[in-house]
C-alpha positions in Angstrom: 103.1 352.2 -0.8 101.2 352.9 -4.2 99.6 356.1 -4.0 97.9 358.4 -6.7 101.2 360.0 -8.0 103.0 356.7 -8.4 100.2 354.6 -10.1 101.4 355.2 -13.5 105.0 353.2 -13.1 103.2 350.4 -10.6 101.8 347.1 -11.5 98.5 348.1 -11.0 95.1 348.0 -12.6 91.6 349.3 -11.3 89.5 345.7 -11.2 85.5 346.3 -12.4 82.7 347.5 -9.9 81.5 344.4 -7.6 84.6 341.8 -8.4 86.7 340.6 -5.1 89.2 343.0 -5.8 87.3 346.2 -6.1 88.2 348.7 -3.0 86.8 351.8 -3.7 89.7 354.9 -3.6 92.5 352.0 -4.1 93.8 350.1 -7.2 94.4 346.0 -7.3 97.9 345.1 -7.5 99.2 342.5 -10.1 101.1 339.9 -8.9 102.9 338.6 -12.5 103.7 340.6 -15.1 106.9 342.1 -16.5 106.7 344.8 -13.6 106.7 342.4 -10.8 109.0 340.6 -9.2 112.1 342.9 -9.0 111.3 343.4 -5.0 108.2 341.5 -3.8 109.3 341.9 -0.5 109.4 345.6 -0.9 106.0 345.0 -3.1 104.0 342.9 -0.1 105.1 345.9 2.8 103.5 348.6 0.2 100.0 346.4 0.1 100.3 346.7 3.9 101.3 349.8 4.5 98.1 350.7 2.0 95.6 348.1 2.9 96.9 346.9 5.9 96.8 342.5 6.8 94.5 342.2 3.6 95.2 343.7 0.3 93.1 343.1 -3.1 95.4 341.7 -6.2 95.4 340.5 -9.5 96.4 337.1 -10.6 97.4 335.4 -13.7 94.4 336.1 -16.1 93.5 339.3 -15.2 91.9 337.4 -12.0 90.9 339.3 -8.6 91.8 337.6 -6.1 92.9 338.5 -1.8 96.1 338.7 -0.7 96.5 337.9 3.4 99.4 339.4 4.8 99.3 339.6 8.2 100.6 336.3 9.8 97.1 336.1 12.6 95.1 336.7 9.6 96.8 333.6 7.8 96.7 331.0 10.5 93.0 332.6 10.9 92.4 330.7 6.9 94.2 328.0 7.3 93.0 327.1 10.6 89.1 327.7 9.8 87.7 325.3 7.1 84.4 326.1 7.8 84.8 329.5 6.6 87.4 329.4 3.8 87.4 325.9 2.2 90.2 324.4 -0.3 88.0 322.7 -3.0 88.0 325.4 -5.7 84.6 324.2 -6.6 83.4 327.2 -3.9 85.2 329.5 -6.0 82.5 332.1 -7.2 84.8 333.1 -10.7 83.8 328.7 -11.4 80.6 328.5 -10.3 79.6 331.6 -12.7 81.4 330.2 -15.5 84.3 332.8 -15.5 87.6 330.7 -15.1 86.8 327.6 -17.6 89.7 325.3 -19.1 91.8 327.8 -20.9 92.0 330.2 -18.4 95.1 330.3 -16.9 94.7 329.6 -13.2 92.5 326.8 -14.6 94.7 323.9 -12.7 93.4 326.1 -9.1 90.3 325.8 -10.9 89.9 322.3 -11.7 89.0 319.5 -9.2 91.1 316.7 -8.8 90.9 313.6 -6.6 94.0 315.1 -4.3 94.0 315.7 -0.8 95.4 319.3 -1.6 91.6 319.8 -3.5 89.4 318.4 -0.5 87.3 319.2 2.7 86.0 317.9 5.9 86.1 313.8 5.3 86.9 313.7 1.7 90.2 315.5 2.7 90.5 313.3 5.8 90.6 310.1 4.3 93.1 311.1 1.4 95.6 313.0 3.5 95.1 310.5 6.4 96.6 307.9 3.9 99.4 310.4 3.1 100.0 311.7 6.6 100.6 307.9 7.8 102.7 307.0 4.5 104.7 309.4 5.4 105.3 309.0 9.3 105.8 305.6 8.7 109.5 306.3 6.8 112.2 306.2 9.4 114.2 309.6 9.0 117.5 307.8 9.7 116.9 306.0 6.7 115.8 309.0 4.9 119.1 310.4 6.1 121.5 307.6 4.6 119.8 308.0 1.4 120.8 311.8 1.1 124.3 311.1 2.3 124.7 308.2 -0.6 123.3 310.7 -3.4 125.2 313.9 -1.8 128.8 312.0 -2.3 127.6 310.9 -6.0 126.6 314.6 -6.8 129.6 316.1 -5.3 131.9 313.9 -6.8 131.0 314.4 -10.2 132.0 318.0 -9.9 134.5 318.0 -7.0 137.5 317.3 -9.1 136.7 320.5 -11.4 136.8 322.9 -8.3 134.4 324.6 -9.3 130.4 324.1 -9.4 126.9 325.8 -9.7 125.0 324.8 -6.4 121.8 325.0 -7.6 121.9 323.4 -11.0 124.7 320.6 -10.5 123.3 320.3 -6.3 120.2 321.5 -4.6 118.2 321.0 -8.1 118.6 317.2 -8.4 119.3 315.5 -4.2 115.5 315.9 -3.7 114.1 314.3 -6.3 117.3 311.4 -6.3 116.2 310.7 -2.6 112.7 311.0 -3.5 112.8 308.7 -6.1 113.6 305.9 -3.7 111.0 306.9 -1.2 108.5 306.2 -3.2 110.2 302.8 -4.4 111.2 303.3 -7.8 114.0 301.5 -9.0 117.2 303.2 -8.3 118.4 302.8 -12.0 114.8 305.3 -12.8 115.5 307.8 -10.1 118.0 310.2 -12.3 115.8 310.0 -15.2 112.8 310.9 -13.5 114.8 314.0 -11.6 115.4 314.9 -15.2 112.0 315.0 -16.3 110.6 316.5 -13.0 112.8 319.5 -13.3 111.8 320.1 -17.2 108.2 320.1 -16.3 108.8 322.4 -13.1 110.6 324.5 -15.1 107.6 324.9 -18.4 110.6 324.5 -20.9 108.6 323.5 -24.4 109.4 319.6 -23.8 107.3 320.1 -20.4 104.3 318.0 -21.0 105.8 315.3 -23.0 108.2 315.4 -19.5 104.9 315.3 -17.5 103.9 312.4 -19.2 107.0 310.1 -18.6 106.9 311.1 -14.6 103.1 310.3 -15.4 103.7 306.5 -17.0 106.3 305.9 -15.0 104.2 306.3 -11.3 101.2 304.0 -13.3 104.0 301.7 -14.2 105.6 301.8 -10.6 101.7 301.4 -8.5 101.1 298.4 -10.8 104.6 296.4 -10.1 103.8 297.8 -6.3 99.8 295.8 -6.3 101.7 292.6 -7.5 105.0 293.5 -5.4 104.7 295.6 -2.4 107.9 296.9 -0.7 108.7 299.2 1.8 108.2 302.1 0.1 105.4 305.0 -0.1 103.3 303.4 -3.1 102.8 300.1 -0.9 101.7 302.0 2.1 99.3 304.2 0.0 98.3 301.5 -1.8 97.3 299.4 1.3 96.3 302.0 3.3 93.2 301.4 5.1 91.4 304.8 3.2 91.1 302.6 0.3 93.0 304.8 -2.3 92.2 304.5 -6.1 95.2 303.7 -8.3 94.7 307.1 -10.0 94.7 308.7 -6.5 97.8 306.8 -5.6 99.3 308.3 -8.9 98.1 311.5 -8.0 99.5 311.8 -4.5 102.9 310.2 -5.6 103.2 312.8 -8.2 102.3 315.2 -6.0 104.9 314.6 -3.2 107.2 314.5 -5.9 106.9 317.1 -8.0 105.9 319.8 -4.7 108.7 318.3 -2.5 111.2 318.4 -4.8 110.5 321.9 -5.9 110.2 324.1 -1.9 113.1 321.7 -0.5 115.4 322.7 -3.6 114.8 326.0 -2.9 115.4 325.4 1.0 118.6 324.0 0.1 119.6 326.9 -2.1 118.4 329.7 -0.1 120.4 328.1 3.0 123.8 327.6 1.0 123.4 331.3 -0.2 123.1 332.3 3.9 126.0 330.1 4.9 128.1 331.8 1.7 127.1 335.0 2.2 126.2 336.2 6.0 130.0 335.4 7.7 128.2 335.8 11.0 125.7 332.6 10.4 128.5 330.9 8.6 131.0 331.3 11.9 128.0 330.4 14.2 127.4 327.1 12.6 130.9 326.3 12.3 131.6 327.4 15.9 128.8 325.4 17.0 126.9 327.8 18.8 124.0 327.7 16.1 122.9 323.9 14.3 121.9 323.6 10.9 118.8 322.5 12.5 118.3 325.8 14.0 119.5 328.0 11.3 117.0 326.2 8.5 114.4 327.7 10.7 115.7 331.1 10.1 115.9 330.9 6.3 112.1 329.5 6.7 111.1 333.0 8.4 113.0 334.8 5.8 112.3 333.3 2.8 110.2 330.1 2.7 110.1 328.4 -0.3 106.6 329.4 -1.2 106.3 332.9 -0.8 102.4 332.8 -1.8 100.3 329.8 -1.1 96.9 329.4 -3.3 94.4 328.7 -2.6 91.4 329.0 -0.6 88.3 330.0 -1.0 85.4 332.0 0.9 81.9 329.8 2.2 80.2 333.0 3.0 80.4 336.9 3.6 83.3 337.4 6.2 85.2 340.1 7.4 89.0 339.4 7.8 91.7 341.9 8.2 89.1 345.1 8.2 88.4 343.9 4.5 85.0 342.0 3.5 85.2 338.9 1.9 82.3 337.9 -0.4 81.4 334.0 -0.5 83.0 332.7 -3.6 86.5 335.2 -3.3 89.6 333.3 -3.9 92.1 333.9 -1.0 95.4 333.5 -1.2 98.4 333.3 1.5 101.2 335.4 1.5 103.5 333.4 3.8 106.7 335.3 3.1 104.7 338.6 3.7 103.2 337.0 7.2 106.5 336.0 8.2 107.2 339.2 7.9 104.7 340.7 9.7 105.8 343.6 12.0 103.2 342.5 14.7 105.0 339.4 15.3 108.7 340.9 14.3 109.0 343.9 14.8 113.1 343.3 14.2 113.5 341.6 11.0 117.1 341.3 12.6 116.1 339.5 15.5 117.1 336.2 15.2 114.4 333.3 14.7 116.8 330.3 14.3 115.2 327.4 16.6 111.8 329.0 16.3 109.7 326.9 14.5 106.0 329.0 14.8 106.7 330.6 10.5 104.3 329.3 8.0 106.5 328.0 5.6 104.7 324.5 6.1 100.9 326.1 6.5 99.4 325.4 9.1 96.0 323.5 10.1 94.4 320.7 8.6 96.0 321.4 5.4 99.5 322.3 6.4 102.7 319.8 4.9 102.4 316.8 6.3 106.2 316.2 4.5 108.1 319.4 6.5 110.1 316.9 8.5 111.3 315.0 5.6 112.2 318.4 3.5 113.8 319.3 6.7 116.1 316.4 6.8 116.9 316.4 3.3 118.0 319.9 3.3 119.7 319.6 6.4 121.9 316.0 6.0 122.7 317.1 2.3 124.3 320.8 3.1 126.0 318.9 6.3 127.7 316.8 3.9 128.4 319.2 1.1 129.9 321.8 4.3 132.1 318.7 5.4 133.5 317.7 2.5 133.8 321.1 1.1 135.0 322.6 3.9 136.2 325.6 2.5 134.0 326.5 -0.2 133.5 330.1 -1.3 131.2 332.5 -3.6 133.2 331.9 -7.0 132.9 335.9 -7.7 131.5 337.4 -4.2 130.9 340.8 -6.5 128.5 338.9 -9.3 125.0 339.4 -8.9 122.6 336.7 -7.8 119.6 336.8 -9.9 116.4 335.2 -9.0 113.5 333.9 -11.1 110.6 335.5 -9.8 106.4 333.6 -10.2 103.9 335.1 -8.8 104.1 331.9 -5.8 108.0 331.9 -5.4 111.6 332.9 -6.2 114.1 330.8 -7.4 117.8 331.9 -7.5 119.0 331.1 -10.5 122.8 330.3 -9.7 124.9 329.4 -7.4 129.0 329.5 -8.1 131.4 328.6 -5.6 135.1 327.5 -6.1 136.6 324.8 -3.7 139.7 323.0 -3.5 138.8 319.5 -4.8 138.7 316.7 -2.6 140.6 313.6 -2.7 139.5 311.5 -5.5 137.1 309.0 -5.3 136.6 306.0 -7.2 136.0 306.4 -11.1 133.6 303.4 -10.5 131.7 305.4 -7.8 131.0 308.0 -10.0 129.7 306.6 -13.0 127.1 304.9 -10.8 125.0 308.5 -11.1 124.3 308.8 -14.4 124.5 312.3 -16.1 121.6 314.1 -15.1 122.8 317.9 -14.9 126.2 319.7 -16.8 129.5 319.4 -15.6 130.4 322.7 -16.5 127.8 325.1 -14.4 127.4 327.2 -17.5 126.3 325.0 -19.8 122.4 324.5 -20.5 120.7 321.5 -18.6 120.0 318.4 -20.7 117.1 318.0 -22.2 114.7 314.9 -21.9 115.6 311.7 -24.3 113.3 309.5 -26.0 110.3 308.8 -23.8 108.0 305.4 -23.6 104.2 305.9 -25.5 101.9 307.8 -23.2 99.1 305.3 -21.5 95.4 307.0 -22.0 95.0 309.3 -18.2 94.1 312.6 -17.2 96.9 314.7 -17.1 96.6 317.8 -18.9 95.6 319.7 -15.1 99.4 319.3 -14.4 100.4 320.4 -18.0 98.3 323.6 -17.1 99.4 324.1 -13.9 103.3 324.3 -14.7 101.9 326.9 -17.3 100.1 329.0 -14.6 102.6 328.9 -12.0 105.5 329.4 -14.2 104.2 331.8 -17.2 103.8 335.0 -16.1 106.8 336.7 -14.2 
């Protein structure tokens, strides 16, 4: 924990008298920053041990905000609307004119027509029309599309032996499988996993990335209006809710880009489990533990948001022995509750089948996608572990950095060696065109030439790359 002695080398800084953060005796811990990051797991079990299910923090912006640790204390949030809202229009640092368009948690800050933004029926109607979009795709289809794109990845690199899981794998199935969810045209979907990764990743070409993912869904709604398919722009577009074309946009771009991102990390942070723990390796081999089961573990461990933002107090509430002022921005730590020694005692114990973490929220808001991640992750690391059947850590010694934000950790690479698998056609694998480096080491393409921008309102997603990706 942070105590007087050791304040001086900790991330910390003493917030004003009467913001969120201020708890008299104890400092506010930052959550970005050059000091944070190396451990956050080590970081979020010092803010308990000091402050207990509840600690204050700072965000991006020198902003005061609540970090929830304890896992009751979450599901308490997430499961009460009426007391801690998502529409960051309650948020007190707004309404006094504190957090305006240049600040940088201005995208948590700024309204938009998404369910992710909305309350009580305004949220209802917009995630209904997601919700049922989404229930309405038949995972087995779901499935074959992962197993196509799988073989196309993995034979681009399989001859070679070698391979970076992350960069040349688990970075680009989601997106290729989302892509045709959503009913673009398969001959789009590589580009567009090219441009959603640049604009994930803030690289300086971000926003002219965000834009092409941004013309191409307006260009993709309107062939869907004249043309509907079976896809998830038809179904939002003739949902029953009555969606806006800008909110269709909106909620495409937002399955996209936030799918793609947590089930690329799911895939990774599996693959490094399965190449790293022999135990779980010979149990899923041996068959006494499925994939299924063993994605559930990694989702206690280390789910692929470690800190969800945001919500947002109604009124004066006590929570976790702290008191929360109407207006205080709350934030979940789900890695932290995950972690919570009330509920597991015995980080050791295994959780594989149990399905209660909080990777996927929980309550009215909570991933109404988990399933489909799920399956994605899971059919794609089947068929990488079957046709790679003995694939190892490249150098089992090398460290495996991560790329730590104040809402997740990415590892950053993933060698392995193989022996390569029997060729497949040449004419098989030019039908995926280049969309990450043959040779792991080599730097990720950058974007080509892009089509004019239409007139829309897209600098919030501009921003909130910036803000989630800035400071670490």
């Amino acid at each position: 924990m942070t105590t007087t002695s050791d304040q001086a080398s900790s991330p910390a800084v003493m917030p004003p008298p009467g913001c969120p953060a201020h708890v008299p005796g104890a400092a506010a811990t930052r959550l970005y920053g050059p000091d944070f990051g190396a451990d956050s797991k080590l970081l979020y079990e010092r803010l308990r041990d000091q402050h207990g299910p509840v600690a204050p923090v700072i965000v991006p912006g020198e902003t005061p905000a609540w970090l929830v640790l304890g896992y009751q204390e979450i599901r308490k949030v997430l499961t009460t609307p009426s007391k801690f809202a998502s529409n960051p229009r309650n948020w007190g640092a707004v309404q006094d004119g504190q957090v305006g368009a240049d600040h940088p948690l201005a995208p948590l800050a700024m309204y938009q027509p998404m369910c992710n933004f909305e309350d009580g029926t305004a949220h209802l109607r917009l995630r209904s029309a997601v919700r049922d979009s989404l229930e309405g795709l038949e995972l087995r289809g779901v499935r074959r599309y992962v197993e196509r794109y799988s073989r196309r990845l993995i034979e681009r690199f399989g001859s070679s032996g070698r391979a970076d899981l992350v960069s040349q794998f688990a970075e680009q199935l989601p997106m290729l499988v989302l892509t045709q969810l959503v009913g673009m045209p398969e001959e789009e979907g590589p580009r567009l996993v090219e441009a959603c990764r640049d604009l994930m990743k803030g690289t300086a070409t971000a926003v002219t990335s965000n834009e092409y993912v941004l013309n191409a869904l307006t260009a993709l709604v309107a062939q869907k209006k004249a043309q509907p398919g079976k896809d998830l722009a038809s179904t939002l577009l003739a949902h029953e809710s009555g969606l806006t074309d800008q909110e269709v946009v909106e909620h495409l771009r937002l399955i996209l880009v936030g799918a793609n991102e947590t089930t690329s990390n799911l895939i990774t942070d599996m693959l490094e489990v399965v190449l790293t723990e022999p135990r779980s390796a010979a149990q899923l081999r041996g068959g006494q533990m499925t994939l299924f089961e063993a994605l559930d573990q990694v989702l206690w461990n280390t789910p692929p948001l470690a800190v969800l933002p945001a919500r947002y107090a109604l009124h004066d509430t006590e929570l976790g022995d702290q008191m929360i002022r109407s207006g205080d921005m709350v934030l979940l730590g789900l890695a932290a509750g995950n972690a919570d020694p009330a509920i597991r005692p015995d980080l050791s114990t295994s959780m594989a089948g149990n399905r209660a973490h909080l990777a996927f929220g929980a309550g009215p808001h909570g991933c109404p996608g988990g399933d489909i991640g799920r399956s994605i992750a899971e059919t794609g690391i089947d068929e990488l572990l079957r046709i790679l059947p003995d694939m190892s850590l490249a150098d089992e010694a090398a460290p495996r950095p991560r790329t730590p934000t104040w809402t997740s950790s990415h590892l950053e690479k993933l060698p392995v060696r193989f022996t390569a698998p029997k060729p497949a056609s040449q004419a098989a694998r030019e039908e995926l065109p280049s969309t990450a480096p043959d040779d792991a080491d080599a730097p990720a393409p950058g974007p080509g030439p892009l089509p004019e921008p239409v007139p829309y309102s897209s600098s919030w997603w501009g921003r909130l790359i910036g803000a989630f990706r800035r400071d670490h």
